[in-house]
C-alpha positions in Angstrom: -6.1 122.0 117.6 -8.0 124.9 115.8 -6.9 128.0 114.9 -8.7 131.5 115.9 -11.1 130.8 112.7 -12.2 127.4 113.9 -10.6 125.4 111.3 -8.4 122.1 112.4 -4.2 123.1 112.5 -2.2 119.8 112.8 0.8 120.3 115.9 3.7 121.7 114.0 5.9 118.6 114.6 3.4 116.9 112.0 3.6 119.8 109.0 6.7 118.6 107.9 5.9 115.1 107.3 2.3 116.6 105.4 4.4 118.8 103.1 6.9 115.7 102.2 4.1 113.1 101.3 2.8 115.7 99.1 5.8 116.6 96.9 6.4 112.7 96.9 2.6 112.1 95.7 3.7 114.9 92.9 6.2 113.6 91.8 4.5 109.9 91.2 1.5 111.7 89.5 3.4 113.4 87.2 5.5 110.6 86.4 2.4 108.7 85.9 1.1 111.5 83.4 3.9 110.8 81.0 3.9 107.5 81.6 0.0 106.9 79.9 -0.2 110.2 77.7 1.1 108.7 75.0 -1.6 105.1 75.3 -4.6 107.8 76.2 -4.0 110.4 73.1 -5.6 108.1 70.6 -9.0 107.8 72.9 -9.1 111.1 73.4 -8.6 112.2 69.9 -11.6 109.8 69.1 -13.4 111.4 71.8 -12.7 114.6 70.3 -11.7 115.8 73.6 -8.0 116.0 72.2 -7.6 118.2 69.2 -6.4 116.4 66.4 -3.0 117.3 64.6 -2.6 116.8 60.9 0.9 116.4 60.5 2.0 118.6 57.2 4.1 117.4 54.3 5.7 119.1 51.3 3.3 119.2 48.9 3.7 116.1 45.8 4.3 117.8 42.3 1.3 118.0 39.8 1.3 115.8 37.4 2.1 119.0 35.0 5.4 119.9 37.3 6.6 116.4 37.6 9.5 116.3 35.0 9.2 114.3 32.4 11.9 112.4 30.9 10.6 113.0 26.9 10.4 116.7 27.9 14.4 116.9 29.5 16.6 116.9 26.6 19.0 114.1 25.8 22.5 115.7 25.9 23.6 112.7 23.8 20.8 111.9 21.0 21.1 108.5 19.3 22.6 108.9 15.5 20.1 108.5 13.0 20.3 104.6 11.2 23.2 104.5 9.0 23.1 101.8 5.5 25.8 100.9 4.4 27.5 101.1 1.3 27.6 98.0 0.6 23.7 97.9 1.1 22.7 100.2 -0.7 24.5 99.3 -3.7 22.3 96.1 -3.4 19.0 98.1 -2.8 20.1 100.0 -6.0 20.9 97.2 -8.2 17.9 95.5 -7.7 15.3 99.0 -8.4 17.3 99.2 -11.6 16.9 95.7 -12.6 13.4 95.1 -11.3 11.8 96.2 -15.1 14.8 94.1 -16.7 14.2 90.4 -15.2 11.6 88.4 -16.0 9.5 85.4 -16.1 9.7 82.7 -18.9 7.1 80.1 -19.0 8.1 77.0 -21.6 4.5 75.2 -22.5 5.2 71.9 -24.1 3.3 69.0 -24.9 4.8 65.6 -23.1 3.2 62.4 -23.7 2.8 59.8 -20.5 3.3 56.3 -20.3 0.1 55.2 -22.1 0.4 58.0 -24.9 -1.6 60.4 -23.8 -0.4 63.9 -24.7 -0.8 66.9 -22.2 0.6 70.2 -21.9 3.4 70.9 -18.6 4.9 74.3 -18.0 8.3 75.0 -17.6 9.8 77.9 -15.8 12.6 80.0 -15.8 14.0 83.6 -16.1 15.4 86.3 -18.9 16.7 88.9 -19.0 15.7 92.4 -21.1 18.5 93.1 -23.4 17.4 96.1 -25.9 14.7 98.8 -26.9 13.0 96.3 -29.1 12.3 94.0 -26.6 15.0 90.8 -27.2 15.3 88.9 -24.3 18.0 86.4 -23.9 17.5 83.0 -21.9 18.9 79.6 -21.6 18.4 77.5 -24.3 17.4 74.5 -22.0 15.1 76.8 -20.8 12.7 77.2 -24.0 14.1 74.1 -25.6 10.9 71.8 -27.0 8.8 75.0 -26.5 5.1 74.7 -28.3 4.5 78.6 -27.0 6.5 80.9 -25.3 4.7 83.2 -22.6 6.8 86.0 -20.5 5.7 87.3 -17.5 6.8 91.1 -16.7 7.6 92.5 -13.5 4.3 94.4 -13.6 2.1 91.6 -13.5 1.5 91.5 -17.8 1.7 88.0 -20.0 3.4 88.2 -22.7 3.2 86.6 -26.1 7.1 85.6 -26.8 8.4 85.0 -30.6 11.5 82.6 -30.5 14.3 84.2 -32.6 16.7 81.9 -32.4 18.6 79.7 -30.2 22.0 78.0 -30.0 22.2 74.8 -27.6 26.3 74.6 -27.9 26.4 77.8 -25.3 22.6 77.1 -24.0 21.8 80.3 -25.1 18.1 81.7 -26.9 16.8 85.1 -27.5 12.8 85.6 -27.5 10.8 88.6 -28.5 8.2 90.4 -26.8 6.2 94.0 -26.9 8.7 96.4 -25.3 6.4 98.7 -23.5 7.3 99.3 -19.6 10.3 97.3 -20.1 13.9 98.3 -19.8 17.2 97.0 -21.0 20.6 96.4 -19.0 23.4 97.2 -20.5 26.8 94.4 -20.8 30.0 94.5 -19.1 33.3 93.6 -20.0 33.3 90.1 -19.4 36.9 89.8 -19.5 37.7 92.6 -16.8 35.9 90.3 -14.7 38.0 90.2 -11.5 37.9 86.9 -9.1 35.9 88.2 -5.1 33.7 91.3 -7.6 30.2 91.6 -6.2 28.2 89.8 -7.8 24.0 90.0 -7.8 22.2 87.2 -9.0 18.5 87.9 -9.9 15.8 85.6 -11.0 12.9 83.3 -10.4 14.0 80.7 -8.3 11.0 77.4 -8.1 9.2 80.0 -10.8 6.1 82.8 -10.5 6.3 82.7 -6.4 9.5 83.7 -5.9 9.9 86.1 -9.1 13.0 88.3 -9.7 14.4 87.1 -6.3 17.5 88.4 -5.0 21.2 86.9 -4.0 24.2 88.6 -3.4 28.0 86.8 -3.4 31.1 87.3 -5.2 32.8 86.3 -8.8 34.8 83.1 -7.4 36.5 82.5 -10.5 36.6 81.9 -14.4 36.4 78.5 -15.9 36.7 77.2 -19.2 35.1 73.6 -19.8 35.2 71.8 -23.2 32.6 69.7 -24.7 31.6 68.4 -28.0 33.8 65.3 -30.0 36.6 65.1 -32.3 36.4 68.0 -35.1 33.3 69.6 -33.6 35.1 70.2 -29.9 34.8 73.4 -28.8 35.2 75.4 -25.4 32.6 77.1 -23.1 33.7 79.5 -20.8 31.7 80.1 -17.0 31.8 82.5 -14.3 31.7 80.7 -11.3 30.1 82.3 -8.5 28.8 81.5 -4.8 25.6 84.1 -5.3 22.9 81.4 -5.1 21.2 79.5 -8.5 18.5 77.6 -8.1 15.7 76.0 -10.3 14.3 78.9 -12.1 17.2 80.9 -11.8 18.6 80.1 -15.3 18.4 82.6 -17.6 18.2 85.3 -15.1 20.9 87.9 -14.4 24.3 88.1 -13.0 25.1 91.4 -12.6 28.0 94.0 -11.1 27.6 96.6 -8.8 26.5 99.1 -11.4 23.7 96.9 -12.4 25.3 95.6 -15.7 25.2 92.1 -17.3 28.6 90.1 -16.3 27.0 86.6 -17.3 23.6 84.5 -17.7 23.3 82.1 -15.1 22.9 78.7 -16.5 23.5 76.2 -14.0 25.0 75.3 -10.4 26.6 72.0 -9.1 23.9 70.3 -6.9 25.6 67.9 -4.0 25.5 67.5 0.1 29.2 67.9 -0.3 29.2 70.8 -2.4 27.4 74.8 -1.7 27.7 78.0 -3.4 28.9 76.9 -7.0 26.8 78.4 -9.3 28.0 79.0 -12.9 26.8 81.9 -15.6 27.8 82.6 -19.5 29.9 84.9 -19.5 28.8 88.3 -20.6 31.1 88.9 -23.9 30.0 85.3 -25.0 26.3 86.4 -24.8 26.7 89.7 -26.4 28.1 87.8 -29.7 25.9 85.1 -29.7 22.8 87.1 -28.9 24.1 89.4 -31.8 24.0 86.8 -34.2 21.2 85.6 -33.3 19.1 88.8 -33.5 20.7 89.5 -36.7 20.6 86.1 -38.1 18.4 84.0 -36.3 21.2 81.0 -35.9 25.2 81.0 -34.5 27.6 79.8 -37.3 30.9 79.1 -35.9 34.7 78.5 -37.7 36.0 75.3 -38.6 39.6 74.4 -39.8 38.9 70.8 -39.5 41.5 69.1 -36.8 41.6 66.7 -34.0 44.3 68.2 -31.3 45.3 66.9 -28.0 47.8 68.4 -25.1 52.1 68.5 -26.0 52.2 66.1 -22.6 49.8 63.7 -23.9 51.6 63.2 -27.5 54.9 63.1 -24.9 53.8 60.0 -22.7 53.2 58.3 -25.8 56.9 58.5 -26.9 56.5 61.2 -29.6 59.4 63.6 -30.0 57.4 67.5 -29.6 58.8 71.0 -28.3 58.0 72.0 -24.9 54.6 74.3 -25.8 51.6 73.9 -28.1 48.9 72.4 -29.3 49.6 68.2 -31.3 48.0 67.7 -34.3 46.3 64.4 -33.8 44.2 64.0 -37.4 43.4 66.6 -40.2 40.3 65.9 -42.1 40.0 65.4 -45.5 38.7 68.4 -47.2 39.2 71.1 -44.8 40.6 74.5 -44.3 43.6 72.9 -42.7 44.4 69.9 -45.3 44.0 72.6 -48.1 46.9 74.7 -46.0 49.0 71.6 -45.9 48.7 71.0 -42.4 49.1 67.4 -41.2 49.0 64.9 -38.6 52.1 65.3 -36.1 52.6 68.7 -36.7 52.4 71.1 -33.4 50.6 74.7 -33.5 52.1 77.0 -31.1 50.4 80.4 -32.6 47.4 81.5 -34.2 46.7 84.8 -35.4 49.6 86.0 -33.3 48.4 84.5 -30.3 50.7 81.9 -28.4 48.8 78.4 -28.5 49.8 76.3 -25.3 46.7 74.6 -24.6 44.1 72.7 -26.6 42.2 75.6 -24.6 43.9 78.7 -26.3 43.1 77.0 -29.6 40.0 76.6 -29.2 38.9 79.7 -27.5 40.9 81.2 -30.5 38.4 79.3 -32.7 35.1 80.1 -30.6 35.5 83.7 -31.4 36.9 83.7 -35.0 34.4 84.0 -38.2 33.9 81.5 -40.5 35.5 83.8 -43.2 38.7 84.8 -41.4 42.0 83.9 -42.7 44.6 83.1 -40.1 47.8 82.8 -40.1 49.3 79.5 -38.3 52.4 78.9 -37.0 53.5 75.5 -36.9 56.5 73.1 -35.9 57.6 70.1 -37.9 60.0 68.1 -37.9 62.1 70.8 -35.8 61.4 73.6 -38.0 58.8 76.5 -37.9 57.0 76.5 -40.5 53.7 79.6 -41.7 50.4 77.8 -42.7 47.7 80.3 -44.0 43.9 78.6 -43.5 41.4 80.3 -44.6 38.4 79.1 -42.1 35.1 78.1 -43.1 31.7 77.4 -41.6 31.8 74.4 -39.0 29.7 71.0 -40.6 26.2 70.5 -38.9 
């Protein structure tokens, strides 16, 4: 059927049906559409025939506006390093003392097994003592010397004259150039109180290890005896756990306020046994050092008697008070024969000091000169009785 143009015109009972498979054909396409858009965008990007989209982002900081964590301030800053006390009384000590301790070096001649003579060098340490350059040292440590050299913390030898020594407290005092050295001054030995600091400095194993430092406490006071019969005398020691070892002797025990409290002479050396080192004590040195300086050897007071302990005399069935010191022998001369003294008789004061221990008696002794007169007090027989003894230089 055409319409009055000519062109083709379906019957109307078909236009319905046209106009529905077109809005269904629509529908599919579009549907279709979505459906492959999202597969087809990358081709057609690629074939630039799809505009391409950058997709936009906050811009990243600089490296100049990216905070940095030195430039933000710490609300909380770390405290500086804080020494302690206790350190830097040690750091101190040892400044002070470094001009003060020094090197002794014993050359001797020893012969071997065949005879043949050589020289061996012995090491140990001293310690500066005055302005004119005394030193004191042990006197094991310069003992059989042929030449003395001391080395100074500064690197210089020195030529060292021997001015005397005294082997009973193993004690010697040398003399050197003073020039860049320094003395330490002495403590009280006796206010010496038992858990003190106490600084040991020296030259343990010798040159290496020069004026080498240990730190511990004053672990007690100890009196040992030695010597026989009328020539028995008593050594005092400040025992210590600081740390001695070879080449230590002679060197320096000192307090906190870098003063001389003893010479260190020795330590006990076992696997059972750490931390017992042992040192002169510092009023014993000063007096024997004195003499020595002034008179190049240590003469001591004699009175010329054999004692033993009140117990001992006791167990053996004698009849004695409860305190002092037995009378075992009197020589014959002595100070103490020619003050009637005699065998049996028990001492209980000297001087005004109360004897109640061989060890009081002969500490009294030990620091008494050979020209003092003393005034004993003795008991015999059950009665006190006053001997006057005029003491005198001990026999060699």
């Amino acid at each position: 059927m055409q319409d009055h143009y000519g062109n083709y015109r379906p019957p109307e009972r078909y236009r319905a049906s046209y106009f529905l498979v077109a809005m269904v054909g629509a529908i599919i396409g579009a549907l279709l559409i979505v459906a492959l858009i999202p597969q087809l965008v990358p081709y057609m990007q690629e074939l630039d025939v799809l505009p391409t989209v950058e997709r936009t982002e906050a811009p990243s900081p600089t490296p100049e506006e990216e905070p940095s964590a030195a430039a933000v301030p710490d609300p909380t800053p770390a405290p500086p390093a804080v020494t302690s006390d206790f350190e830097e009384v040690v750091k101190s000590v040892a400044r002070e003392s470094e001009p003060s301790v020094v090197t002794v070096v014993n050359v001797r001649e020893v012969r071997d097994m065949w005879g043949r003579v050589f020289e061996q060098d012995g090491q140990g340490s001293g310690v500066v003592i005055d302005d004119d350059g005394h030193i004191v040292t042990n006197y094991h440590v310069i003992e059989d010397a042929r030449e003395i050299v001391v080395e100074a913390h500064d690197g210089r030898t020195l030529e060292a004259t021997l001015v005397g020594e005294d082997a009973p407290t193993d004690l010697a005092v040398l003399k050197v150039d003073p020039e860049g050295l320094e003395p330490l001054e002495f403590a009280d030995s006796d206010a010496v109180e038992v858990g003190q600091l106490a600084i040991a400095i020296g030259n343990p194993l010798g040159r290496e290890f020069a004026r080498s430092v240990t730190v511990g406490v004053v672990s007690g006071v100890r009196a040992t005896m030695y010597g026989q019969a009328a020539h028995q005398r008593v050594f005092q020691l400040i025992q210590t756990d600081a740390s001695i070892n070879p080449g230590n002797s002679g060197g320096a025990l000192l307090d906190s306020d870098a003063r001389i409290v003893g010479i260190n002479t020795l330590k006990f050396a076992s696997a059972e046994v750490e931390g017992m080192g042992f040192a002169i004590p510092s009023n014993t040195v000063a007096r024997i050092t004195d003499q020595l300086i002034r008179d190049g050897e240590v003469v001591r007071a004699w009175m010329g008697v054999t004692v033993a302990e009140i117990d001992e005399a006791a167990q053996r069935g004698i009849d004695v008070p409860d305190r002092g010191v037995f009378v075992q022998q009197v020589a014959s001369p002595s100070p103490a024969a020619s003050a009637g003294m005699r065998q049996g008789d028990v001492i209980i004061s000297a001087g005004g000091k109360h004897m109640d221990y061989v060890i009081d008696l002969l500490m009294f002794l030990e620091e008494s000169r050979p020209d003092q007169e003393v005034e004993f007090e003795v008991i015999r027989d059950g009665e006190t009785r006053v001997k006057q003894v005029q003491l005198t230089t001990m026999p060699r």
